[in-house]
N, C-alpha and C positions, 0 to 999 in steps of 0.2 A: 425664436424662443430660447437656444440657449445660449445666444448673446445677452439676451437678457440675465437669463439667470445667472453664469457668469459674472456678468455684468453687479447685481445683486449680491452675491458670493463674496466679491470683492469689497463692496463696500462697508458689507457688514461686518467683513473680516478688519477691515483700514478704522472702523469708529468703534468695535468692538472694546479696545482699552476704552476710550473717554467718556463716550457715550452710556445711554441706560434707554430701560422700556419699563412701559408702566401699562394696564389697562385702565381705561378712564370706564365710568359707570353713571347713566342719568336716572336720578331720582328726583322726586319731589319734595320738597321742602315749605313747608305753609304754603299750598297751592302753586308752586312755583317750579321750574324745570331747575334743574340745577345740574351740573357735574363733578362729579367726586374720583379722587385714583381709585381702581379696583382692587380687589383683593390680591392678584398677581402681578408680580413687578414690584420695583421700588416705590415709595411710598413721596412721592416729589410735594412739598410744601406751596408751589407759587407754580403761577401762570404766565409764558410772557406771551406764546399766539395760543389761539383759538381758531376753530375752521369746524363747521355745520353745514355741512352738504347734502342732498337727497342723493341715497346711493344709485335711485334711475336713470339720474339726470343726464343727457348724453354730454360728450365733449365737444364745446363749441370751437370755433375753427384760428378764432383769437385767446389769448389767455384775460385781458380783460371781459370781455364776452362770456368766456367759461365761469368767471366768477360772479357776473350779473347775474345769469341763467342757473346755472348748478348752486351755486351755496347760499345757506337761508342767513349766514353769517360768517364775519370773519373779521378778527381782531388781531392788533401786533401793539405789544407794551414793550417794555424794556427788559432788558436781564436780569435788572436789580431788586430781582423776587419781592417788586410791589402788591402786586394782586396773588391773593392766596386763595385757596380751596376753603368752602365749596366755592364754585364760581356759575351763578344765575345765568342763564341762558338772557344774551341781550344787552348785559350789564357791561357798558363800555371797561377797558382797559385803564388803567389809572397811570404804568408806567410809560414813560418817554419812550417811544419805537426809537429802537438803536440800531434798525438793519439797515440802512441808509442805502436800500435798494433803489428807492428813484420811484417805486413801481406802488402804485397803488392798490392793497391788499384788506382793504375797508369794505364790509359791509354791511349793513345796516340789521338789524334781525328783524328778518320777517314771519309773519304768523306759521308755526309749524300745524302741519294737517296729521290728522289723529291715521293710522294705518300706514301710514310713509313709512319706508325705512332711509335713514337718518346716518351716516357716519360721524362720530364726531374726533375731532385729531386737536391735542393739544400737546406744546411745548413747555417744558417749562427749564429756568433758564437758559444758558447757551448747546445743552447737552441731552437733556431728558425730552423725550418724545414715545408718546402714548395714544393710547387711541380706543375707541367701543363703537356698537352700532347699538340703535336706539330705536322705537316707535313707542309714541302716543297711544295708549288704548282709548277707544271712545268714553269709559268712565273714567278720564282724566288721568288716568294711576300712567303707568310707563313700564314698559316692558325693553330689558338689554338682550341683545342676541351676541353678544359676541365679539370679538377684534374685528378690524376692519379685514374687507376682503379684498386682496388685489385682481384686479381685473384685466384681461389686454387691454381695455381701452389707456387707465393708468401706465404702461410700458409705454405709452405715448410721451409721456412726460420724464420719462429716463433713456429712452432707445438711441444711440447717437447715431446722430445723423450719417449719411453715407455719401 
């Protein structure tokens, strides 16, 4: 654990100049899911990823796998602050993915269930990265809880290897 955090410390100290945080906030919009920056944080105009995961959801043992299984969605556009807020739950990505990771990080949005809790993480150009957790109320409306919460399972995805 305090390799971790450490670990953490460091980073946030290294992106701290360039970088920014935002909280993101899901609302509804003529019947529709949508996400807006929150009121804390900078106030980022454009989207370039998207990522909708159920915070239940366990880590699967591949990273493709994890992204079939865990997220209800996930988008990558470009940097060139195409797609703006709000941004529709679903609503493909309009600019050109410029990460030319190789890795496929698409996925399709699938129906969200009313009582889930929801993380949702958005990018937006090469520097702002934000984030909220969400659920569905059964009369359709949406209820935010909050920034994402880091979990050990997630120290799986930064922990270096030994």
């Amino acid at each position: 654990m305090r390799t971790f955090r450490t670990l953490a410390l460091i980073c946030l100290l290294g992106l701290s100049g360039c970088s920014y945080g935002f909280d993101v906030q899901a609302v509804i919009i003529d019947g529709r899911l949508a996400f807006v920056p929150g009121p804390r944080g900078a106030k980022p105009e454009c989207v370039s990823r998207v990522m909708v995961r159920d915070e239940g959801a366990p880590v699967a043992a591949t990273y493709d796998a994890w992204m079939r299984t865990a997220f209800a969605w996930a988008d990558q556009g470009g940097y060139g602050c195409t797609d703006r807020f709000p941004l529709f739950y679903g609503e493909a990505l309009k600019g050109e993915d410029s990460a030319g990771t190789g890795i496929s990080s698409e996925v399709a949005a699938k129906p969200l269930r009313a009582g889930v809790i929801y993380e949702v993480m958005i990018a937006s150009g090469a520097t702002g990265y934000g984030g909220g957790r969400f659920r569905l109320r059964p009369d359709g409306g949406v209820e935010n809880l909050g920034p994402p919460m880091l979990t050990s399972e997630d120290t799986l995805l930064v922990t270096p290897s030994r």
